[in-house]
Every structure is written in C-alpha cells, then in structure tokens.
C-alpha positions in Angstrom: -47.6 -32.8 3.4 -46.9 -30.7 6.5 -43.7 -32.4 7.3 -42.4 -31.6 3.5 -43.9 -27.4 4.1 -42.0 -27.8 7.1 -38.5 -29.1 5.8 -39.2 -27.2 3.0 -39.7 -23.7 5.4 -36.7 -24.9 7.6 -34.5 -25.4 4.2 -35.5 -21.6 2.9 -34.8 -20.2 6.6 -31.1 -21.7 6.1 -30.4 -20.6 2.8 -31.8 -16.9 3.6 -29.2 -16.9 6.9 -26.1 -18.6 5.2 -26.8 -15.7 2.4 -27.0 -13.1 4.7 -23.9 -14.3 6.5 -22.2 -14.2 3.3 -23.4 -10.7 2.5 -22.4 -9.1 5.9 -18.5 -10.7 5.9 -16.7 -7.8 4.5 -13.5 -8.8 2.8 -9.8 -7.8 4.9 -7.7 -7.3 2.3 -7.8 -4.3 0.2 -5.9 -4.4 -3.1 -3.5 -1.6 -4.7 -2.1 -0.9 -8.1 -0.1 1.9 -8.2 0.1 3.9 -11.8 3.2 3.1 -14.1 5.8 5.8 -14.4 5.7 8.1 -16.8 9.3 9.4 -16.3 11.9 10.3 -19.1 14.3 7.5 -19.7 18.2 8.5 -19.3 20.6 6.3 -21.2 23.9 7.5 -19.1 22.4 5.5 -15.9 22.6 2.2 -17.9 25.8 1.9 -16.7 24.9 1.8 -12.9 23.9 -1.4 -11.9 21.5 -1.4 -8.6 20.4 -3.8 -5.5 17.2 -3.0 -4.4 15.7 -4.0 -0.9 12.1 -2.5 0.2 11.3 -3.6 4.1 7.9 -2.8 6.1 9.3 -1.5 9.4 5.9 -0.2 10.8 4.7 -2.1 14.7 1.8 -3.6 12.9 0.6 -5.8 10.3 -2.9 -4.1 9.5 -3.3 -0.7 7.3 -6.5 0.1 9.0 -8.9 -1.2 11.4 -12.7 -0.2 12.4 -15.2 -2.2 14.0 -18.7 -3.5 12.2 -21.2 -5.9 13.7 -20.0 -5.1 17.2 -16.5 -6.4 16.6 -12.9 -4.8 15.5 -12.4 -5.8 11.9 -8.8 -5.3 10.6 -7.7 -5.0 7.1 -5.2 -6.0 5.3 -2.9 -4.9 2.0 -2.6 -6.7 -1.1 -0.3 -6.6 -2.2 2.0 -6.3 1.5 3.2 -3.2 1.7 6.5 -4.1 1.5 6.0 -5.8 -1.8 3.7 -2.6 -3.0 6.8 -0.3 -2.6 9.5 -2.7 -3.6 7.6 -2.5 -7.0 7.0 1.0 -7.3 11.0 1.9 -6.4 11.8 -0.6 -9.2 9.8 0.6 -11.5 10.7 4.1 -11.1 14.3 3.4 -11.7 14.2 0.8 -14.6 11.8 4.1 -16.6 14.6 6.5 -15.4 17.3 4.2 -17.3 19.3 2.1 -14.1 19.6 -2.0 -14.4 18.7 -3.1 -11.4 20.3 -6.7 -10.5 19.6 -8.5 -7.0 21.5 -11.4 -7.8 24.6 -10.1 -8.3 26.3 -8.1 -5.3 25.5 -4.4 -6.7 28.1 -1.7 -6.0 24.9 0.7 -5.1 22.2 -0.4 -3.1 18.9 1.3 -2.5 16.2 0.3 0.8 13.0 1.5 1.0 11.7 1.6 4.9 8.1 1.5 5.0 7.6 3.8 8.7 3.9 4.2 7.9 1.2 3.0 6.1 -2.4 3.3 8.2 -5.6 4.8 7.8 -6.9 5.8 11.8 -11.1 5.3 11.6 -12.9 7.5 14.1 -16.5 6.7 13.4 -20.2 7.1 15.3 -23.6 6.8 14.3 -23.9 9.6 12.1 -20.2 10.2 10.7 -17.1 8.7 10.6 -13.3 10.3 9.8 -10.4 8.5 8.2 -6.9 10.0 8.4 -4.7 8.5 6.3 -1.0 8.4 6.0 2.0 6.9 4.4 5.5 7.7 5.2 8.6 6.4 3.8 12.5 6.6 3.9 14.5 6.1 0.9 18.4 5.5 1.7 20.8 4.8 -0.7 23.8 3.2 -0.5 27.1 3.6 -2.6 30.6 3.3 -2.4 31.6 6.8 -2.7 28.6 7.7 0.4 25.0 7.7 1.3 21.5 9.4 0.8 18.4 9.1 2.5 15.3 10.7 1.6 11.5 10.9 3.3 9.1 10.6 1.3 5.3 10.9 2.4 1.9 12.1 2.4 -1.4 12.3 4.3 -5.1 13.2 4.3 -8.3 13.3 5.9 -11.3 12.2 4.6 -14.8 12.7 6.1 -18.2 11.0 5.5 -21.7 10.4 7.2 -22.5 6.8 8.8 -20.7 4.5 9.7 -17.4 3.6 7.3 -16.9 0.9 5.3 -13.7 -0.8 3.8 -13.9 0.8 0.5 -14.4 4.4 2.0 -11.2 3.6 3.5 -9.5 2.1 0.3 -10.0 5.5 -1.3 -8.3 7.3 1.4 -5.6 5.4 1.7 -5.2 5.1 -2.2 -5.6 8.8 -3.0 -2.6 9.3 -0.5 -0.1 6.0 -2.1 -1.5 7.8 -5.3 0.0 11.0 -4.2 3.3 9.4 -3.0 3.5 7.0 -5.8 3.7 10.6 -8.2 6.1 11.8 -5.8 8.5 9.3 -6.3 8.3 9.5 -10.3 9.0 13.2 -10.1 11.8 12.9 -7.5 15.5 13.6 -9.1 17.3 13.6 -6.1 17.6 9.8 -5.4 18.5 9.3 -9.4 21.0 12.1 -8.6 22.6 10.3 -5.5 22.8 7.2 -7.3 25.0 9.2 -9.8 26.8 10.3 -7.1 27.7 7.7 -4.9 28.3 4.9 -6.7 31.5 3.9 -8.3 
C-alpha cells in the first residue's frame, strides 16, 4: 500500500512539472495577417504585365527578442517577413488592376527590400517598453527608368511588468497595420509603373 501512495505521489509530482513546463514555454513565432485591399480597381493597368520580387535584407533573423525565465527568448514571424510583404505588394497591385506574372520575363519589375522589421524590448520589474518599427523600400523597375519609394512606420508602446510575446505582437502589428494601409493608399508606385514600363 505505501509503495502504490508512493508511485502514485511520484506519478502526480511528474505530471504537475511536465504541465508546468508546458505552460511556461512561450511559443517563438508570432503570426500576421495583414487586411485585404480595399483599393479601386483600374482596368487601363491590365495591360501592364509585372514581376514581382520581395527580399528581407535586415542583419537578423528575429523581429524581437526579450528575456523570460532568466534567458534571451527570440521570436520569430510567420509568415517570414519576406513572404508577409511579397503578399501584401501583390495583392495591392492585382486590386489596383496590374497582372502580375513571375514566370514569364516581365518588361516591369517591382522589389520590395525589407530594411526593418523589429520590436527593441526594454523591460524591468515594474514596466517594460517596446519600440517598434518597420521600414521598407519599394523600387521599381521598367524599361523606360526607375522608382524607389520608402515606405515605413513606428511606435512605442508602454506597459507595467514584465512583457510578453503577445504585448509585443500588438506593437508590431499595429505598426505592419499602419504600413500595410500605406501601401493601399499609395499612387505613386501605380503611377511609376505607368510610367516606366513599355
């Protein structure tokens, strides 16, 4: 009888730390969906047929890092940024009206640079700051000349404790939300497009 109390105390001691292990093993990889366009569709750029090539070209892999159970814990975007933006870009330009085709050579190409994408944690016992900030360059490329345009936005975000990954999520999501809406309103690259190619 004691030996079966005793397995049966050592048993409930394991499950209670493998569950609590479980609990305290934040995930790395924080997810994004950026909103569809809502842009007015222009039937004259059907006839301009794009390339489109989006490219992370920031010194690090991570988006944020900040340390929890006396450690550095990085994070990680999903989808990669590169991938995020490639998808944005191409949805902005199929709502404003241009086929985009990567299989055939394209007379206009456009590449999205990702320079920045990070959310910098300061944090202590009682409060924690997260400045985030996403900058990008837009170039496009024709045969008739070329275009390149910065896009980006930032913002600080405050809190009490320590931070957490979803308190940076939101900052860094508020801010692709902002640039995300910057794109869709943006006329300029549509306009280049016009311009330089054929």
């Amino acid at each position: 009888m004691k030996s079966a109390k005793k397995f049966s105390l050592a048993a409930m001691a394991a499950a209670v730390l493998l569950l609590s292990a479980c609990q305290t093993t934040p995930s790395n990889s924080l997810t994004f969906v950026p909103q569809a366009p809502n842009v007015s569709f222009n039937a004259a750029n059907q006839n301009i047929t794009l390339s489109v090539v989006a490219k992370d070209d920031r010194g690090r892999n991570e988006i944020s890092a900040y340390t929890t159970n006396g450690g550095i814990f990085k994070l990680f975007s999903s989808p990669d940024v590169a991938r995020l933006f490639d998808q944005v870009i191409r949805q902005d330009l199929n709502a404003k009206g241009f086929r985009i085709n990567d299989a055939a050579p394209a007379a206009t190409n456009v590449f999205i640079s990702v320079k920045e994408f990070y959310a910098q944690v300061d944090a202590g016992n009682l409060r924690h700051k997260i400045s985030a900030k996403i900058q990008l360059e837009v170039h496009v490329q024709g045969v008739k000349g070329n275009f390149t345009k910065n896009i980006g936005a930032s913002r600080i975000d405050e809190g009490l404790f320590s931070v957490e990954g979803k308190d940076i999520h939101k900052s860094l999501n508020a801010v692709l939300q902002e640039v995300v809406s910057s794109i869709y309103r943006d006329q300029e690259i549509a306009a280049a497009i016009r311009q330089y190619s054929n």
